[in-house]
Backbone as CSV, one residue per row, in Angstrom:
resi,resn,N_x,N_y,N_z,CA_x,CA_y,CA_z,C_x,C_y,C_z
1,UNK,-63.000,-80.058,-83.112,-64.086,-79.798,-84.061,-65.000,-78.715,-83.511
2,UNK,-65.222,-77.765,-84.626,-66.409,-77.053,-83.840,-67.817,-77.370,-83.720
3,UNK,-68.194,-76.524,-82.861,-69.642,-77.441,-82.180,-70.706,-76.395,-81.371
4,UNK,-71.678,-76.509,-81.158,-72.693,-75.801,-80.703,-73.360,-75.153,-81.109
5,UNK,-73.757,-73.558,-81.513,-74.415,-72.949,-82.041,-73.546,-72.185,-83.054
6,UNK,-74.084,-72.261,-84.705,-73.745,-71.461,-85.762,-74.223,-70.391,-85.900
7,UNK,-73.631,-69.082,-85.890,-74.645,-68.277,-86.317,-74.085,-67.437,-87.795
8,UNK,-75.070,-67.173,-88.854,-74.467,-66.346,-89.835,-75.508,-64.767,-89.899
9,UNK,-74.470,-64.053,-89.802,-75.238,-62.795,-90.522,-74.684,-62.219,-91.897
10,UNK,-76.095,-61.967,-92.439,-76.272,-61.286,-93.572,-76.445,-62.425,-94.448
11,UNK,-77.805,-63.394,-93.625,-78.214,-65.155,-94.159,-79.390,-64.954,-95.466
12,UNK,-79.856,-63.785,-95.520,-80.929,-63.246,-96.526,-80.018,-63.395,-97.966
13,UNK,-78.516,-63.222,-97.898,-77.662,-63.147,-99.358,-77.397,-64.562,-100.191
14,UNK,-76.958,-64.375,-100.705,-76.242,-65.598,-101.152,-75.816,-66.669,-101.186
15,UNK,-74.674,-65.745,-100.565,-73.233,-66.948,-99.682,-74.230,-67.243,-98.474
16,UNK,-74.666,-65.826,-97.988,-75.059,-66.383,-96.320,-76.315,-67.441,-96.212
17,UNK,-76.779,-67.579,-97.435,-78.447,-68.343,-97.444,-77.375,-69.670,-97.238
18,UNK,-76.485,-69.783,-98.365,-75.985,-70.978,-98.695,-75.091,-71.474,-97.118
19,UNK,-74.753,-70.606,-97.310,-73.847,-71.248,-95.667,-74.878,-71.225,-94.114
20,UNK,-75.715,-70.945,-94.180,-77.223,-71.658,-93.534,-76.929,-73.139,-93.813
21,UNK,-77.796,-73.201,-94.820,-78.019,-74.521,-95.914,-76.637,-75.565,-95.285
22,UNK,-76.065,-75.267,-95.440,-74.689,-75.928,-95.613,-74.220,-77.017,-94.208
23,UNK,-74.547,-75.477,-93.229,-74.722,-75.497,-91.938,-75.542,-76.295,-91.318
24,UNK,-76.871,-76.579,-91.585,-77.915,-77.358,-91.036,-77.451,-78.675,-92.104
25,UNK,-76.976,-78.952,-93.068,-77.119,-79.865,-94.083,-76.158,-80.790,-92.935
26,UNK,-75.001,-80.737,-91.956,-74.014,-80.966,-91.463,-74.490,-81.659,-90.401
27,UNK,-75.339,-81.301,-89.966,-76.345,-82.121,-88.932,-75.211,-82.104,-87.679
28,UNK,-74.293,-81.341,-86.927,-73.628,-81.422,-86.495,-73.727,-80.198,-85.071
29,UNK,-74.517,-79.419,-85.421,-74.752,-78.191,-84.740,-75.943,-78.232,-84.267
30,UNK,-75.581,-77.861,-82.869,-77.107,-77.859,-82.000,-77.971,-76.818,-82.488
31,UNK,-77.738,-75.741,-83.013,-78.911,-75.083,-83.915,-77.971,-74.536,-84.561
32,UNK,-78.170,-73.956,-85.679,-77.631,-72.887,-86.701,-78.900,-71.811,-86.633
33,UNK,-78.031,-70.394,-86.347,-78.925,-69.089,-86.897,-78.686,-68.514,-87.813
34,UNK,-79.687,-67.961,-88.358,-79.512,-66.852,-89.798,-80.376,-65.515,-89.175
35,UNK,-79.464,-64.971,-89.111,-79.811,-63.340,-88.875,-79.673,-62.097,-90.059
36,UNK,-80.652,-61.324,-90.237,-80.740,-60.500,-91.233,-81.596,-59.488,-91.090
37,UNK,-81.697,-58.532,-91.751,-82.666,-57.001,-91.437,-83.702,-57.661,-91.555
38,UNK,-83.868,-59.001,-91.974,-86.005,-59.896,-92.009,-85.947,-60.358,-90.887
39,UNK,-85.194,-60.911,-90.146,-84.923,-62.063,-89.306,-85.433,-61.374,-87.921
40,UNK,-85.747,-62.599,-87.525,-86.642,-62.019,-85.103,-85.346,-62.535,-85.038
41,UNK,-84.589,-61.944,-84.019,-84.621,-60.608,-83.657,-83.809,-59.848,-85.401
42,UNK,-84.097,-58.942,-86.030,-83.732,-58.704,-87.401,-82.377,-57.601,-86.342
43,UNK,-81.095,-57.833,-87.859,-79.916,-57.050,-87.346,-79.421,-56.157,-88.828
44,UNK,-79.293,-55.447,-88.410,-79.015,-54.416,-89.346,-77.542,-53.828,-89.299
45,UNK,-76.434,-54.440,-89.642,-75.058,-53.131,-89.568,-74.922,-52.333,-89.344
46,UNK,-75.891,-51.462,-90.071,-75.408,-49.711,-90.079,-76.628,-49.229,-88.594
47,UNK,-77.265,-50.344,-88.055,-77.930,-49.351,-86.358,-77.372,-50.586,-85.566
48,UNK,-76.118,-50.251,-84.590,-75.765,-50.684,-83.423,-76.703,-51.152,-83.185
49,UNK,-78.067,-50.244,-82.404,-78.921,-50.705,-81.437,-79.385,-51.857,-81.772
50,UNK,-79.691,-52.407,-83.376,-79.854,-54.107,-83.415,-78.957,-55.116,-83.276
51,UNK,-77.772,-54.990,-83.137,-76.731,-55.850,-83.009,-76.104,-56.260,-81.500
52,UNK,-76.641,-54.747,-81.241,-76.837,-54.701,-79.147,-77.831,-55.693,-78.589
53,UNK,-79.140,-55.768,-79.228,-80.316,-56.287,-78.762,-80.014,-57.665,-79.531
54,UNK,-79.810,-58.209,-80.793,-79.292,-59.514,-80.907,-78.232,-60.581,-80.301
55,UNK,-77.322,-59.395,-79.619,-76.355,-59.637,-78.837,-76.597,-60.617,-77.566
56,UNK,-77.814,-59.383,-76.899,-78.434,-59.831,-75.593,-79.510,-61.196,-75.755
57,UNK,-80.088,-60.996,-77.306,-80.728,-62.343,-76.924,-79.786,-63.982,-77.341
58,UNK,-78.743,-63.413,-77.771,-77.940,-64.666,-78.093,-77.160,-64.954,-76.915
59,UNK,-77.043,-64.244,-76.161,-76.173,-64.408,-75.135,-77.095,-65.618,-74.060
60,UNK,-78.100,-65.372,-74.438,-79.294,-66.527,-73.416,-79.521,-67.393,-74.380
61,UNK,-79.947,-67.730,-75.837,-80.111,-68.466,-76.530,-79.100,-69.123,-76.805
62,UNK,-77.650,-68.647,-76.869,-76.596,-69.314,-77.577,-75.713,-68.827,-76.983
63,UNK,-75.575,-69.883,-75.499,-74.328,-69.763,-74.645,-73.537,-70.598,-75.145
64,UNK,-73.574,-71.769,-76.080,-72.568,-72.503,-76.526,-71.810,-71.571,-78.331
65,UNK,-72.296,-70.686,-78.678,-71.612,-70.246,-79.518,-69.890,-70.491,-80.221
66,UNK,-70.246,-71.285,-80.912,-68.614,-71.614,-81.730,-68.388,-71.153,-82.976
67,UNK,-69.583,-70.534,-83.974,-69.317,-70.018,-84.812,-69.810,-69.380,-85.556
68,UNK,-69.583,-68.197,-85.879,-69.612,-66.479,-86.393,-69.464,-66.365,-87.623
69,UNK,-70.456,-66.197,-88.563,-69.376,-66.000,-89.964,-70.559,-64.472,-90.512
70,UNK,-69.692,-63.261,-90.532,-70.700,-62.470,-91.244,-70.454,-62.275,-93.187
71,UNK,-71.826,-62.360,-93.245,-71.360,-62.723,-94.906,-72.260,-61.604,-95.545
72,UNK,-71.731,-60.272,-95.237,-72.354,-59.045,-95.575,-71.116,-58.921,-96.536
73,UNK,-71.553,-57.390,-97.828,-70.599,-56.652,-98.151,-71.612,-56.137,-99.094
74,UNK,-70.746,-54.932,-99.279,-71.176,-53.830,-100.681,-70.337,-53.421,-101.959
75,UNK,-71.137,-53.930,-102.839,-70.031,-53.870,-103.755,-70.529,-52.055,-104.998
76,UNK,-72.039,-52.313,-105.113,-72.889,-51.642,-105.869,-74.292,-52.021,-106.022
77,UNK,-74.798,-50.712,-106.128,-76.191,-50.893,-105.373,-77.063,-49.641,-106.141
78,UNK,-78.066,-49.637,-107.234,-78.754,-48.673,-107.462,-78.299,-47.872,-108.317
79,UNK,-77.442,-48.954,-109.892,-76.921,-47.720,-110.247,-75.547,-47.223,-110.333
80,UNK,-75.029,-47.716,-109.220,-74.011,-47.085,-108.230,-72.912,-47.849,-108.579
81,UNK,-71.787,-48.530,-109.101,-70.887,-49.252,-109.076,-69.321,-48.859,-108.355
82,UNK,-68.522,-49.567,-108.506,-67.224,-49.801,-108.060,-66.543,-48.562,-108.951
83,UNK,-65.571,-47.508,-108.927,-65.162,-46.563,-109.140,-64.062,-47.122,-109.692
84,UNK,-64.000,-46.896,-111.507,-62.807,-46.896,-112.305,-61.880,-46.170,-112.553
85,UNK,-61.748,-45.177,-111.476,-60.797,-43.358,-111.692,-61.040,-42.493,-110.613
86,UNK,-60.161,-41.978,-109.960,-60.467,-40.999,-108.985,-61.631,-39.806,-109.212
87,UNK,-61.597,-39.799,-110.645,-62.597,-39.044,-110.932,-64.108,-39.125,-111.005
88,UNK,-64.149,-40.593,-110.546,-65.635,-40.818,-109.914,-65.696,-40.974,-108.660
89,UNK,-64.976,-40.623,-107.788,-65.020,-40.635,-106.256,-66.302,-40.194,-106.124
90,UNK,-66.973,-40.437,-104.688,-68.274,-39.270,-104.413,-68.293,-39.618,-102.926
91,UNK,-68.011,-38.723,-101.935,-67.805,-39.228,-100.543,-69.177,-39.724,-99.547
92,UNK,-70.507,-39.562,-100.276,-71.471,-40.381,-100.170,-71.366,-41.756,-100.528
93,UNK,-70.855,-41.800,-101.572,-71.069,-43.440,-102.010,-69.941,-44.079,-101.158
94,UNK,-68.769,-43.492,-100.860,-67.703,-43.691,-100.310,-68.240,-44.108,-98.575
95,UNK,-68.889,-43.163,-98.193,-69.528,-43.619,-96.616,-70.036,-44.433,-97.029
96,UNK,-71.039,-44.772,-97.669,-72.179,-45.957,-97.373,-71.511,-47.088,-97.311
97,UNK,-70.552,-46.983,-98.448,-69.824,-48.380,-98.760,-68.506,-48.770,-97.679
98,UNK,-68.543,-47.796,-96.602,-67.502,-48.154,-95.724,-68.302,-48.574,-94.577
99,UNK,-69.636,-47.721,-94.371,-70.543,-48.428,-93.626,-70.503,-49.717,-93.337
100,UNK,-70.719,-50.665,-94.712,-71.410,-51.567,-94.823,-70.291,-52.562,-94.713
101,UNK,-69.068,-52.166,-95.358,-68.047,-53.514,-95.410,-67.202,-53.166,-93.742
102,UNK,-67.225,-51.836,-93.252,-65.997,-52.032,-92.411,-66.398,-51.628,-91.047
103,UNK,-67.185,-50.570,-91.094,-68.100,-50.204,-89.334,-69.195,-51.109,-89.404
104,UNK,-69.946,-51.457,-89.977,-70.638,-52.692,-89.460,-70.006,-53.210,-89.108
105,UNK,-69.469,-54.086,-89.708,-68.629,-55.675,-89.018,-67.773,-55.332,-87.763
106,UNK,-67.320,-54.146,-88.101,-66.389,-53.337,-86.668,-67.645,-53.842,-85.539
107,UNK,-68.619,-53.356,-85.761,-69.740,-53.032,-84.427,-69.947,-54.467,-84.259
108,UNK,-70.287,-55.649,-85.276,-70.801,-56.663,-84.786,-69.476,-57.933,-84.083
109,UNK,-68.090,-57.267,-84.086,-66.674,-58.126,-83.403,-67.227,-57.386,-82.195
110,UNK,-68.043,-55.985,-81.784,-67.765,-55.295,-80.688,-68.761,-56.138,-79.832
111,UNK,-69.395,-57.006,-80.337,-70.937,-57.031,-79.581,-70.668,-58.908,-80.249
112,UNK,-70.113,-59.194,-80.992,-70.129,-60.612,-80.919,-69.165,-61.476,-80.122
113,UNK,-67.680,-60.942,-80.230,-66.487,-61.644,-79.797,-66.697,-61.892,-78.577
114,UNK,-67.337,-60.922,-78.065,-67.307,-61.320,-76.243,-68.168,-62.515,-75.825
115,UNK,-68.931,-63.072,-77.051,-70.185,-64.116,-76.774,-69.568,-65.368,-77.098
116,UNK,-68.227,-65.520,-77.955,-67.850,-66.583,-78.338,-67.278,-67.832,-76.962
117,UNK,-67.854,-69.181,-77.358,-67.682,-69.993,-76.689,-66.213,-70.060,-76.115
118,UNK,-66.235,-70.351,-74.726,-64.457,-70.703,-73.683,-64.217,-72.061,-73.229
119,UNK,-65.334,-72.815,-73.382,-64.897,-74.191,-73.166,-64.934,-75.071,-74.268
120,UNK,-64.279,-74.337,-75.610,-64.231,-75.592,-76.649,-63.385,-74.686,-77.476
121,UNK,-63.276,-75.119,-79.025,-62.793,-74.165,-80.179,-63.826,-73.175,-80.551
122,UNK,-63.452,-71.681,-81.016,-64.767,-71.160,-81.495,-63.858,-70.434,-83.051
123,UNK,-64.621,-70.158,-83.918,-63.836,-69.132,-84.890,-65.235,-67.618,-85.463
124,UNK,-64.653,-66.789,-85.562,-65.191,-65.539,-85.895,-64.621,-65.038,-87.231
125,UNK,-65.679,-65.301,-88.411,-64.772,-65.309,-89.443,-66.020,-63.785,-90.428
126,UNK,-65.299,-63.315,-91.145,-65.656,-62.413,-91.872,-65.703,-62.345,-93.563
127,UNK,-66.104,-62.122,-94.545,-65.830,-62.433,-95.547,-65.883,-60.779,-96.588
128,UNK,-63.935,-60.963,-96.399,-63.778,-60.259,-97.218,-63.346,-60.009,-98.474
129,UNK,-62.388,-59.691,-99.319,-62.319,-59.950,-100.781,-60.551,-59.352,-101.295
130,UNK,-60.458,-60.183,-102.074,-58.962,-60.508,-102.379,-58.467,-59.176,-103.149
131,UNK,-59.485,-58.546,-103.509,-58.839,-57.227,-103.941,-58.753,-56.032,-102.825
132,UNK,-59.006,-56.484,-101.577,-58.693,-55.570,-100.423,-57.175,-55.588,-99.933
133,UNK,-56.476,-56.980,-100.825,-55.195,-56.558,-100.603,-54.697,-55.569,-100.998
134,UNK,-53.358,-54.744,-100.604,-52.435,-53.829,-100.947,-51.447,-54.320,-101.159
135,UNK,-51.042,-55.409,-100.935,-50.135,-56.457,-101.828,-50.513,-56.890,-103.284
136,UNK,-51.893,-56.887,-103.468,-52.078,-57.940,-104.954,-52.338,-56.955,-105.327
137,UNK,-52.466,-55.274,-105.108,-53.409,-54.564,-105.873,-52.354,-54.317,-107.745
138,UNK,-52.803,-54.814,-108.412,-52.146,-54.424,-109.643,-52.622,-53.750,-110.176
139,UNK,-54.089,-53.683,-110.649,-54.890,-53.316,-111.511,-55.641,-51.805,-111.381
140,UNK,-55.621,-51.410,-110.199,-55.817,-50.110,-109.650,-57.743,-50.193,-109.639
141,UNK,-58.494,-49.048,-109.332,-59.564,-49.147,-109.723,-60.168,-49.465,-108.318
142,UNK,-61.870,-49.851,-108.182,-62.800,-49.914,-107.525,-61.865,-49.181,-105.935
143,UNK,-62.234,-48.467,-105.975,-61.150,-47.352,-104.906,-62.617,-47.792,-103.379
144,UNK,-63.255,-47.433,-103.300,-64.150,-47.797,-102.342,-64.471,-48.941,-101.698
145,UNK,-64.484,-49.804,-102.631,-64.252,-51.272,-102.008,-63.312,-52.018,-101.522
146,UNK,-62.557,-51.612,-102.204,-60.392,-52.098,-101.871,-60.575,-51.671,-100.671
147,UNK,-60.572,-50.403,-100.777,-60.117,-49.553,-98.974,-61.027,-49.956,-98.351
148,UNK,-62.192,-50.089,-98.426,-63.036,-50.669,-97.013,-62.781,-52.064,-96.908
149,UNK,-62.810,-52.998,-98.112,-62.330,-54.129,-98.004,-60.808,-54.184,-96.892
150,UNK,-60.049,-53.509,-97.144,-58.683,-52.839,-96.465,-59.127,-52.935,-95.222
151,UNK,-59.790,-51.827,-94.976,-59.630,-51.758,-93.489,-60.361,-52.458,-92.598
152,UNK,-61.310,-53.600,-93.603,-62.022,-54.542,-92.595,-60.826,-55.751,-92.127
153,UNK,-60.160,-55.503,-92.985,-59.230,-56.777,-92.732,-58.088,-56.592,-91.970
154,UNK,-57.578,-54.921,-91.459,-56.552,-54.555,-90.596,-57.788,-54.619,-89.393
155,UNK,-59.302,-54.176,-89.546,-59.633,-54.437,-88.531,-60.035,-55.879,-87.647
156,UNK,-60.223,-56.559,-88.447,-60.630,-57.709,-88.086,-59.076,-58.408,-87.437
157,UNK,-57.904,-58.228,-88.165,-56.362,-58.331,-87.285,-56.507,-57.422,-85.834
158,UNK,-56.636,-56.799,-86.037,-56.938,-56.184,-84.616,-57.550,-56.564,-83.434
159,UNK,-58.925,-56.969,-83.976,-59.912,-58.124,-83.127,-58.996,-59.168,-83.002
160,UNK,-58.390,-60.130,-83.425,-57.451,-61.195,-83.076,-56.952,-61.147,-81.888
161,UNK,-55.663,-59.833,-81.845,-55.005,-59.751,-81.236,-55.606,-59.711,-79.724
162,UNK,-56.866,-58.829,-79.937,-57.782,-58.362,-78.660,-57.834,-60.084,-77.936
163,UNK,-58.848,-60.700,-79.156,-59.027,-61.564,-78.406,-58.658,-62.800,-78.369
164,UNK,-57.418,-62.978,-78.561,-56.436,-63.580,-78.224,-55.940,-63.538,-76.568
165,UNK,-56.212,-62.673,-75.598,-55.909,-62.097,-74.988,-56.812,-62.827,-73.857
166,UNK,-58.256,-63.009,-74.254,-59.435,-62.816,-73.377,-59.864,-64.698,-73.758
167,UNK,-59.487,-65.071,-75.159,-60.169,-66.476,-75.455,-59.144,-66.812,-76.322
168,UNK,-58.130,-68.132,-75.462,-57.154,-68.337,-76.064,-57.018,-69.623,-77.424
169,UNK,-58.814,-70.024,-77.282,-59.020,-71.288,-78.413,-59.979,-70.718,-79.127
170,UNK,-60.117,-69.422,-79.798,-60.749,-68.471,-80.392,-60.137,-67.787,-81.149
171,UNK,-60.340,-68.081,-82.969,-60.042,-67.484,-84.241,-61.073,-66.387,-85.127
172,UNK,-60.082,-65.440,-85.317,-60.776,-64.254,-85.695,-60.303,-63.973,-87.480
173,UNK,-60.988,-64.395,-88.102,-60.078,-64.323,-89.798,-60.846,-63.576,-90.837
174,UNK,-60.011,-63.298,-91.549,-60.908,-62.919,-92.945,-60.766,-63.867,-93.894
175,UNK,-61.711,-63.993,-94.928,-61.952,-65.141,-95.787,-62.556,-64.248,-97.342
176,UNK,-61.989,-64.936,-98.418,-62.162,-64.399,-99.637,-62.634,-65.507,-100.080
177,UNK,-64.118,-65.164,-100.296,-64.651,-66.817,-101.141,-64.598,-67.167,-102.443
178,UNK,-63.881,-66.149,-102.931,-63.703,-66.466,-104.716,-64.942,-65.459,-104.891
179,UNK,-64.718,-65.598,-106.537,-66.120,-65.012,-107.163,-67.579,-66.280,-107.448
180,UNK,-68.468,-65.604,-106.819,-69.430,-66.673,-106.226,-70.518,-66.328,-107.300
181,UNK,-71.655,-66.865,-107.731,-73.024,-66.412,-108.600,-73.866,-66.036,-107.676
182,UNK,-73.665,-64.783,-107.266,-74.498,-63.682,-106.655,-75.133,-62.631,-106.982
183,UNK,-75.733,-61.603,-106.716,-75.742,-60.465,-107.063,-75.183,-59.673,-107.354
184,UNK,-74.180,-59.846,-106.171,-72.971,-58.986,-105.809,-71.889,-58.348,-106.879
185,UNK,-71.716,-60.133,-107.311,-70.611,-60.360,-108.375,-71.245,-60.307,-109.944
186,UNK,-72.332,-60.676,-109.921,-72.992,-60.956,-111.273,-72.394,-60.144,-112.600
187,UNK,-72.695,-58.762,-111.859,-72.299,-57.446,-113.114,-70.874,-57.456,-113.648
188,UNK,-69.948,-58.037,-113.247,-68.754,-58.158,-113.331,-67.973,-59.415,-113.303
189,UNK,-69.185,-60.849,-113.845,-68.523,-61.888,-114.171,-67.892,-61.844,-115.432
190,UNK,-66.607,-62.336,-115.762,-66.192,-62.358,-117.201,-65.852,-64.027,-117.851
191,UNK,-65.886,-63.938,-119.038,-66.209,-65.276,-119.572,-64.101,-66.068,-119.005
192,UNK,-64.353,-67.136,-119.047,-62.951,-67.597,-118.236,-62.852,-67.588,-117.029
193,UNK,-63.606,-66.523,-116.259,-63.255,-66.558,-114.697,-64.310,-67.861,-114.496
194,UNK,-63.099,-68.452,-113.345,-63.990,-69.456,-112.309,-65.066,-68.958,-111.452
195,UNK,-66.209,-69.296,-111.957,-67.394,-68.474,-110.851,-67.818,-70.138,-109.925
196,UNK,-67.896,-69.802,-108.758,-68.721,-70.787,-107.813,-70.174,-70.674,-107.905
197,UNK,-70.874,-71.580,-107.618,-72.408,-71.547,-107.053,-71.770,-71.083,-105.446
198,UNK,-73.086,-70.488,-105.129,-73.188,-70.169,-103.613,-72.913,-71.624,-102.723
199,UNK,-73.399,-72.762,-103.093,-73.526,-74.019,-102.214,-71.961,-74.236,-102.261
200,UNK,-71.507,-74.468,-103.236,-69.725,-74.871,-103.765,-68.813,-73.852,-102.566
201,UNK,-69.241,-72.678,-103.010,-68.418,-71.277,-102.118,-68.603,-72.111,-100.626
202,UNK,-69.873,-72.099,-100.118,-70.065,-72.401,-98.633,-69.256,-73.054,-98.495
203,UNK,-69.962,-74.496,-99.227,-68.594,-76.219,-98.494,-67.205,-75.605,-98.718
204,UNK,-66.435,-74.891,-99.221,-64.960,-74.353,-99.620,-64.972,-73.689,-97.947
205,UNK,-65.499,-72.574,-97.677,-65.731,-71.684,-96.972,-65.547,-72.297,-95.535
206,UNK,-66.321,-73.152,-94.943,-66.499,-73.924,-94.044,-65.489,-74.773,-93.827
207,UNK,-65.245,-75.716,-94.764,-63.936,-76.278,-94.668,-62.628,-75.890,-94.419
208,UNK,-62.380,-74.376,-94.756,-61.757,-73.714,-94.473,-61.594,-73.198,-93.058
209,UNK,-62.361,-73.029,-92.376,-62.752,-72.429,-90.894,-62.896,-73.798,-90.298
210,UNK,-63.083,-74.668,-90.473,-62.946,-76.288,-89.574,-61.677,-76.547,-89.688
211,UNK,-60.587,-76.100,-90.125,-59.361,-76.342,-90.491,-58.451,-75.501,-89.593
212,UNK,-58.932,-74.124,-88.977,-58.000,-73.445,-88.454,-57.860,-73.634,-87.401
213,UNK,-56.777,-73.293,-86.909,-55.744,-73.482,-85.887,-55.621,-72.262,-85.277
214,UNK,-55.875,-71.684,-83.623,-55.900,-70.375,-83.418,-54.483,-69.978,-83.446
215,UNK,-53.760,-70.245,-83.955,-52.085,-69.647,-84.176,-52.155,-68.812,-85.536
216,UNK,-53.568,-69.257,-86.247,-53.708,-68.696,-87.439,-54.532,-68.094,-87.454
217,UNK,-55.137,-67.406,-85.994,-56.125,-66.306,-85.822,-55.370,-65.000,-86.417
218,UNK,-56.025,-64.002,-86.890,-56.021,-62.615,-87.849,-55.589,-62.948,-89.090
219,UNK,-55.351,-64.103,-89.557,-55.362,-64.415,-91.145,-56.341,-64.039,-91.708
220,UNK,-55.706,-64.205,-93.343,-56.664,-63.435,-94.622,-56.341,-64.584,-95.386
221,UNK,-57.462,-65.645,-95.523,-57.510,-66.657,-96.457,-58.394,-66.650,-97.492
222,UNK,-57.760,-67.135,-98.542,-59.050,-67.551,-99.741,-59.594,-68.472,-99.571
223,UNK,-60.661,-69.009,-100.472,-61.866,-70.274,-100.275,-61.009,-71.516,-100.199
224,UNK,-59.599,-71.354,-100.844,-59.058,-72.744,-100.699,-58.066,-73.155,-99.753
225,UNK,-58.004,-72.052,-98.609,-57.376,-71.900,-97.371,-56.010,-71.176,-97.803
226,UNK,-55.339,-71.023,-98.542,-53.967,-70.293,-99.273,-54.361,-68.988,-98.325
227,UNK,-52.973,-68.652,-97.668,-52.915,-66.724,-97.360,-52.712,-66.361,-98.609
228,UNK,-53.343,-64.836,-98.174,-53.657,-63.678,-99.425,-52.349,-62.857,-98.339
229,UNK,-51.797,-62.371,-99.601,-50.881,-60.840,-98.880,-51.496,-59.952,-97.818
230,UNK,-51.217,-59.387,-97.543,-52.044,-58.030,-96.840,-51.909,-56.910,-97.903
């Protein structure tokens, strides 16, 4: 079972408020953190230097660390949406949005994995989204999010392998929580789709990551534990 200190970033959102909530509701964890651009010490994705300095104070606060879940992503922001045609590409919107889903989280495996607990189970989980497969892609479309979604999830396989190497009872996964009632998703709920509450997503979410087995570290699971293609 996992145990010791929870920590979530990007706890200001949604999912991540809810999987706080969820987290402390469990009464099971010697503290749970929520870290966010509000939060002492506040962490920001896109500047290393806060994820360096959160790093260092978790490393003294939370030597028992067992579990990681960052529950950031960008979908559209200002206006700005998911790209229906190559012909709305714009390699600004294209950086920001790779920023946010795939070099962040890159920077925070660089500066978190090494903190994860060695004398128990720990898991390092990420939450990414089922249309980042290149297996399921049918429908074509949101070109910016797929591919960063994409390459968070070849990167986050990557981290596995690393640390697999260094912490052999230590899982590194990606996780697709369904479509949740967020912000995120809001603009693009359609009538028929199954939407979750944020609280529903968490308990799915969690249950899911109390379930794994590090043989099933660099997996890409949905909320109901099922592999997604790559």
């Amino acid at each position: 079972m996992l145990s010791g200190t929870a920590l979530v970033l990007g706890a200001s959102g949604g999912i991540g408020a809810a999987l706080v909530a969820a987290l402390q509701a469990e009464g099971r964890w010697r503290q749970v953190i929520g870290l966010s651009r509000g939060s002492l010490p506040p962490v920001d994705l896109a500047e290393e230097a806060s994820l360096a300095a959160a790093a260092a104070w978790l490393r003294a606060e939370a030597p028992d660390l067992g579990l990681v879940i960052l529950a950031t992503g960008l979908l559209h922001a200002e206006g700005q949406g998911p790209e229906k045609s190559w012909r709305q590409l714009d390699p600004a919107w294209m950086t920001r949005v790779f920023a946010v889903n795939a070099i962040g989280p890159a920077l925070a495996m660089k500066h978190l994995l090494p903190l994860l607990r060695r004398d128990g189970p720990a898991v390092f989980a990420a939450l990414s989204a089922r249309v980042g497969s290149i297996g399921d892609n049918r429908l074509g479309g949101w070109w910016s999010y797929r591919a960063s979604k994409a390459a968070l999830n070849q990167l986050l396989r990557t981290a596995a392998i690393e640390l697999q190497r260094v912490n052999l009872g230590a899982a590194c996964v990606a996780i697709h929580p369904g479509t949740v009632d967020t912000g995120l998703s809001a603009p693009f709920a359609r009538a028929g789709l199954a939407v979750q509450s944020p609280a529903e997503a968490a308990g799915r979410i969690l249950a899911v990551l109390e379930a794994l087995e590090p043989a099933q570290s660099g997996g890409f699971f949905d909320h109901r534990g099922a592999p997604i293609p790559w």
